[in-house]
PASEVEX-146111 format. One record per atom (N, C-alpha, C): residue in one letter; atom name; x, y, z. Coordinates in Angstrom, 2 decimals. Atoms other than C-alpha are relative to their C-alpha. Layout:
<pts>
<residuo a, atomo CA, x X, y Y, z Z>
...
</pts>
This chain:
<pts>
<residuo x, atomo N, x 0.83, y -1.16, z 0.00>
<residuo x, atomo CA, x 0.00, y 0.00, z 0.00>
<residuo x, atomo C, x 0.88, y 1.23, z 0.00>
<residuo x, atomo N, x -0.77, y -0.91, z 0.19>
<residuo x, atomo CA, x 1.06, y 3.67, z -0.59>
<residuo x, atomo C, x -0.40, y 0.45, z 0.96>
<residuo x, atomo N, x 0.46, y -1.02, z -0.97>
<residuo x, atomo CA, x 1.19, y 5.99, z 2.36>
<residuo x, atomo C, x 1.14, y 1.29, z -0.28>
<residuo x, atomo N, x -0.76, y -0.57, z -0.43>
<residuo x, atomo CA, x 2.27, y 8.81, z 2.87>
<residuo x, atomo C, x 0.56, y 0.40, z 1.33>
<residuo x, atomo N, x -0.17, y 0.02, z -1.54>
<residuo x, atomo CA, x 4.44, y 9.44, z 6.17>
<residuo x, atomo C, x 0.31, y 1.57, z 0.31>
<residuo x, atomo N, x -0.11, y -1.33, z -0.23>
<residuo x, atomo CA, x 4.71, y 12.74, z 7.54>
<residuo x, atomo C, x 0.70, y 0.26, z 1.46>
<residuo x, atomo N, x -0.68, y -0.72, z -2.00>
<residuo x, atomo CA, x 6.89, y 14.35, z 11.31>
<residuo x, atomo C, x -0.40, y 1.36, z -0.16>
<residuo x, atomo N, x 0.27, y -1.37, z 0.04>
<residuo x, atomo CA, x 5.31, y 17.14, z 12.38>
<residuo x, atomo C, x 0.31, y 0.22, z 1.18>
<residuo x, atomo N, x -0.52, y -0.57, z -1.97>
<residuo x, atomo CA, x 6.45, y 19.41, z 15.48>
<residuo x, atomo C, x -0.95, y 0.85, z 0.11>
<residuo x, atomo N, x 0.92, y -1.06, z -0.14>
<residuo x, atomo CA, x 3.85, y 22.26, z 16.58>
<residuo x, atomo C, x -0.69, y 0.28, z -0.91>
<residuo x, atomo N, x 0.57, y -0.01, z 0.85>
<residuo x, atomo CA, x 1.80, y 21.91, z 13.61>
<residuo x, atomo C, x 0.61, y 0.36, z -1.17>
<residuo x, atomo N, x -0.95, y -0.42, z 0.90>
<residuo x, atomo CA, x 4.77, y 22.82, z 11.28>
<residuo x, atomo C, x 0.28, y -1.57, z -0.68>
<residuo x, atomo N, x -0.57, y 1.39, z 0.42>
<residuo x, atomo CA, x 5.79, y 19.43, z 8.82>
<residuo x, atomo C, x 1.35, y 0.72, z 0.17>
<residuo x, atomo N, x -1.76, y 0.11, z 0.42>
<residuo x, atomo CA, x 9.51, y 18.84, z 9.19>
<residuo x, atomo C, x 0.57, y -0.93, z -1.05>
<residuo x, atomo N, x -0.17, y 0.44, z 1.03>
<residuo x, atomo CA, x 9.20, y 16.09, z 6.66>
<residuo x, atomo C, x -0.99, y -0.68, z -0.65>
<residuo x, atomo N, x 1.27, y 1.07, z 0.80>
<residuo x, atomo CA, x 6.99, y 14.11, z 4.27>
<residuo x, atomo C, x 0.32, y -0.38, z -1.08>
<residuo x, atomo N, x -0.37, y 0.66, z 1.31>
<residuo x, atomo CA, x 7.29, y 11.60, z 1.75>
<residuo x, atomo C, x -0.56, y -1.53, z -0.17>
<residuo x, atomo N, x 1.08, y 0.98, z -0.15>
<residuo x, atomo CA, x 5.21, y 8.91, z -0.03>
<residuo x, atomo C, x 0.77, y -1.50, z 0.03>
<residuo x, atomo N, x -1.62, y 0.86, z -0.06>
<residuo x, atomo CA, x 6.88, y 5.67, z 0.56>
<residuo x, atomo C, x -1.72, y -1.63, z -0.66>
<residuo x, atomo N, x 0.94, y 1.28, z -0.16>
<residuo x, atomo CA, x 5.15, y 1.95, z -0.40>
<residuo x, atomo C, x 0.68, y -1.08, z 0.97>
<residuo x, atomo N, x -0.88, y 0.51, z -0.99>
<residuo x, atomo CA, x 4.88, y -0.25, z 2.32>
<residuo x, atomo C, x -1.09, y -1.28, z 0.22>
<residuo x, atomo N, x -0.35, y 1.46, z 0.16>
<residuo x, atomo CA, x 4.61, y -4.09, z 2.38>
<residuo x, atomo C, x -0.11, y -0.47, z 0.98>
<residuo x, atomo N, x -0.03, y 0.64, z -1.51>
<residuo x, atomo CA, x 5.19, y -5.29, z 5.76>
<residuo x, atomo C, x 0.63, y 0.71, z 0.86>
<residuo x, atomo N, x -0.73, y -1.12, z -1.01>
<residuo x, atomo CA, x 7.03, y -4.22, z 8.77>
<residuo x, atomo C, x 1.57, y 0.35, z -0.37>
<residuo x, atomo N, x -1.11, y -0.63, z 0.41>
<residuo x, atomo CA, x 10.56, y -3.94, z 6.92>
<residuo x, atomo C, x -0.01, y 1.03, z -0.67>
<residuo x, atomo N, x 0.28, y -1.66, z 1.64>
<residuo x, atomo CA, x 9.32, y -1.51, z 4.14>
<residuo x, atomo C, x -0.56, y 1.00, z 1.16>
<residuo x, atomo N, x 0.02, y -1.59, z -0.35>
<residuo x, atomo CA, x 7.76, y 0.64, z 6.70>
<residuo x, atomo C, x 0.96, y 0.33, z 1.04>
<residuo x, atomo N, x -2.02, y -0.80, z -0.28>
<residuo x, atomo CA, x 11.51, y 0.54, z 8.75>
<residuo x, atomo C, x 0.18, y 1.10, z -0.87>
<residuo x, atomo N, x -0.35, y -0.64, z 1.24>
<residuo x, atomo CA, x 12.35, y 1.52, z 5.84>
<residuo x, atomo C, x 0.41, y 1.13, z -0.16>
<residuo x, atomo N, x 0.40, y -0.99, z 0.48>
<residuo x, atomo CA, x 10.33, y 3.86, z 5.23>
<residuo x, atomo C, x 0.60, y 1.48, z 1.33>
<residuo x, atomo N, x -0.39, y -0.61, z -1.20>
<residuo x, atomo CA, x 10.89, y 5.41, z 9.10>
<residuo x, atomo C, x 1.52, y 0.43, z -0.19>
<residuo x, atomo N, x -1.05, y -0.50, z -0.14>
<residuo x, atomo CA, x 14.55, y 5.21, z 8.80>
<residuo x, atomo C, x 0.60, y 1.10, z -1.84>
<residuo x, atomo N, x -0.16, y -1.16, z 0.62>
<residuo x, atomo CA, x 14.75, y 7.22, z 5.47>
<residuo x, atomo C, x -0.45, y 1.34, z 0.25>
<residuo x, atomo N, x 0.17, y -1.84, z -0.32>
<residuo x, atomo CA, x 13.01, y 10.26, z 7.27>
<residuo x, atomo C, x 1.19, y 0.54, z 0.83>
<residuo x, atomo N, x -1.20, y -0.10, z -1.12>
<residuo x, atomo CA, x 15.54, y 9.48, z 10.02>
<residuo x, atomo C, x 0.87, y 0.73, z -0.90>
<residuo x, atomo N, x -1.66, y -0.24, z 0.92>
<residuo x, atomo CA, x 18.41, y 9.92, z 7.33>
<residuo x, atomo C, x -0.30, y 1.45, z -0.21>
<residuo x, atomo N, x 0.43, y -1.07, z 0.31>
<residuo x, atomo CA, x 16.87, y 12.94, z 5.69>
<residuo x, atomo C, x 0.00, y 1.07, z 1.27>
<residuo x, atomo N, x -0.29, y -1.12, z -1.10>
<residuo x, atomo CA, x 16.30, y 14.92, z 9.14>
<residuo x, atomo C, x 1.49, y 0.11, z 0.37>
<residuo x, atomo N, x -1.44, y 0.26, z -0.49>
<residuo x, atomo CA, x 19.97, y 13.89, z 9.75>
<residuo x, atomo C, x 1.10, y 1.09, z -0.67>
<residuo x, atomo N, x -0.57, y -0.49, z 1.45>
<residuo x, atomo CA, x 20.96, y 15.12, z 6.61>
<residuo x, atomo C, x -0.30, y 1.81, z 0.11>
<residuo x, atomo N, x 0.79, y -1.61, z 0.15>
<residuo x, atomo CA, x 18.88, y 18.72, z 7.21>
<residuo x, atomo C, x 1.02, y 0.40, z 1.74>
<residuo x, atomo N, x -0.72, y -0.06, z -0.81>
<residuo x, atomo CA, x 20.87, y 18.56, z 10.60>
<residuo x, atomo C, x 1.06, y 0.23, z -0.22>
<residuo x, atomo N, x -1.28, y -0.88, z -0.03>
<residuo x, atomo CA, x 24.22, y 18.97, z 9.29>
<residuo x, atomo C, x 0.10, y 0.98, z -0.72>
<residuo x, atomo N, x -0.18, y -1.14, z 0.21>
<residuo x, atomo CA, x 23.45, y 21.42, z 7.29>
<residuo x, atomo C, x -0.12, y 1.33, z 0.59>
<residuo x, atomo N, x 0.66, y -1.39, z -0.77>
<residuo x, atomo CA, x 22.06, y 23.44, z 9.82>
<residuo x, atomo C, x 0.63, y 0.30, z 1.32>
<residuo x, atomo N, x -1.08, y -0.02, z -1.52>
<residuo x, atomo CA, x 24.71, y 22.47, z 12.79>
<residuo x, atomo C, x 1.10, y -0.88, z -0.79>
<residuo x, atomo N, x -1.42, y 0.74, z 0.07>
<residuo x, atomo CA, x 27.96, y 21.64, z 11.33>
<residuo x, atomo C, x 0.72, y -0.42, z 1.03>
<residuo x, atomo N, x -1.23, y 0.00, z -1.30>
<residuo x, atomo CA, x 30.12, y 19.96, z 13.65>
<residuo x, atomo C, x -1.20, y -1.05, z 1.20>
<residuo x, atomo N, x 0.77, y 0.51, z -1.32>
<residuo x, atomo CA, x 27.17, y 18.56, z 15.86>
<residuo x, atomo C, x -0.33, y -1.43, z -0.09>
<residuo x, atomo N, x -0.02, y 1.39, z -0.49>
<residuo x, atomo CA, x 26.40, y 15.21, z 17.17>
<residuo x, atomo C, x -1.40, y -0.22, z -0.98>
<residuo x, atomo N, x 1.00, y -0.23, z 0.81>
<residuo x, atomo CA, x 24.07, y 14.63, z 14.15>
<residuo x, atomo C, x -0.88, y -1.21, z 0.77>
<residuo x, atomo N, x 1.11, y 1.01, z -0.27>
<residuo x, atomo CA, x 22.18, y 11.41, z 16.07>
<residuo x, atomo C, x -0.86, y 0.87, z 1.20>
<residuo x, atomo N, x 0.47, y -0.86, z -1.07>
<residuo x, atomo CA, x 21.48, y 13.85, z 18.83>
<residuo x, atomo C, x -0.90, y 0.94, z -0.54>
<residuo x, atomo N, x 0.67, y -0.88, z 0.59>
<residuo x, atomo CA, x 20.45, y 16.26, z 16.74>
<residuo x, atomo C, x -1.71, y 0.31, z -0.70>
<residuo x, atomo N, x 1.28, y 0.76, z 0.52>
<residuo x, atomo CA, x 17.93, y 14.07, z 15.02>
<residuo x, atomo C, x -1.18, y 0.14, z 1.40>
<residuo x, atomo N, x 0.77, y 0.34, z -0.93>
<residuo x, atomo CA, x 16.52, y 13.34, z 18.34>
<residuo x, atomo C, x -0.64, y 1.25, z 0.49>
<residuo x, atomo N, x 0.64, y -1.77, z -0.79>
<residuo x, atomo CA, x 16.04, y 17.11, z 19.56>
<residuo x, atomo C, x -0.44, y 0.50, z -0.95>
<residuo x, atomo N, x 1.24, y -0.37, z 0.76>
<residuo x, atomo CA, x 14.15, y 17.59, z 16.36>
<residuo x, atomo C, x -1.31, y -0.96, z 0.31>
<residuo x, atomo N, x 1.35, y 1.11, z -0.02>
<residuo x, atomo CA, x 11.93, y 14.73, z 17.10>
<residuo x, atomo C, x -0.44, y -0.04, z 1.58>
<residuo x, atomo N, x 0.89, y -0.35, z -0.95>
<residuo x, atomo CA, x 11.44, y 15.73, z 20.71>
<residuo x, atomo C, x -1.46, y 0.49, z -0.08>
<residuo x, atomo N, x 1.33, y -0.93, z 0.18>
<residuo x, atomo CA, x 7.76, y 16.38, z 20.95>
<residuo x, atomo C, x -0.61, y -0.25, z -1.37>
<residuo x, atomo N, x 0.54, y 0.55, z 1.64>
<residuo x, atomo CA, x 7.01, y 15.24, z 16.98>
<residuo x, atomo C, x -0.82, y -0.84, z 0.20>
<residuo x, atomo N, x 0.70, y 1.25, z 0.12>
<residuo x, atomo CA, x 4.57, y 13.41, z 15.95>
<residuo x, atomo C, x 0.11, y -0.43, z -1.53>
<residuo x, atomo N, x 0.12, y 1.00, z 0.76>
<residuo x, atomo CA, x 4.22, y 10.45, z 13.09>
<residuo x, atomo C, x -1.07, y -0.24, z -0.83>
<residuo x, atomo N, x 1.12, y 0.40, z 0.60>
<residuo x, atomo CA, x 1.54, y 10.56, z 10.70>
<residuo x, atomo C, x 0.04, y -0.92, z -1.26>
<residuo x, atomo N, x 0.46, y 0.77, z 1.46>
<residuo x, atomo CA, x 0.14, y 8.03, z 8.30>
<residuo x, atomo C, x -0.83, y -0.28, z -1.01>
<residuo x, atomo N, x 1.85, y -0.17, z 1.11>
<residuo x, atomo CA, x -1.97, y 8.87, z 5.33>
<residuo x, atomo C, x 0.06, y -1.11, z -0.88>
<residuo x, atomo N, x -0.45, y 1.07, z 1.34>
<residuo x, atomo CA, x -3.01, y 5.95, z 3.37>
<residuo x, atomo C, x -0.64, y 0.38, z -1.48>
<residuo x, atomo N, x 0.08, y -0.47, z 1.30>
<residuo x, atomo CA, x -2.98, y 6.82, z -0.16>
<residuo x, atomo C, x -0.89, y -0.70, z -0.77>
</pts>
């Protein structure tokens, strides 16, 4: 099935993207490519910083949505 997954913090998206998802590896998957991506928006925005940390203090307080397509 197609969903789309979405992290939102205070009603702001921080990411979204439609992923297809199969069982519980595809939607890993799908989870750890937002991971990467926020990771990714992390060093650009804190060079030098503990980018797994970084991840995490964006995703303080986030939430996980799943639209099914």
């Amino acid at each position: 099935m197609k969903i789309d997954l979405q992290i939102t913090k205070d009603g702001d998206a921080l990411l979204a993207n439609t992923y297809d998802v199969t069982d519980a590896d595809s939607f890993a998957n799908a989870c750890a490519d937002l991971w990467w991506k926020l990771k990714q928006q992390t060093a650009r925005t804190l060079p030098g910083a503990d980018l797994d940390r970084g991840v995490l203090d964006h995703l303080a307080g986030a939430q996980l949505n799943l639209i099914r397509l």
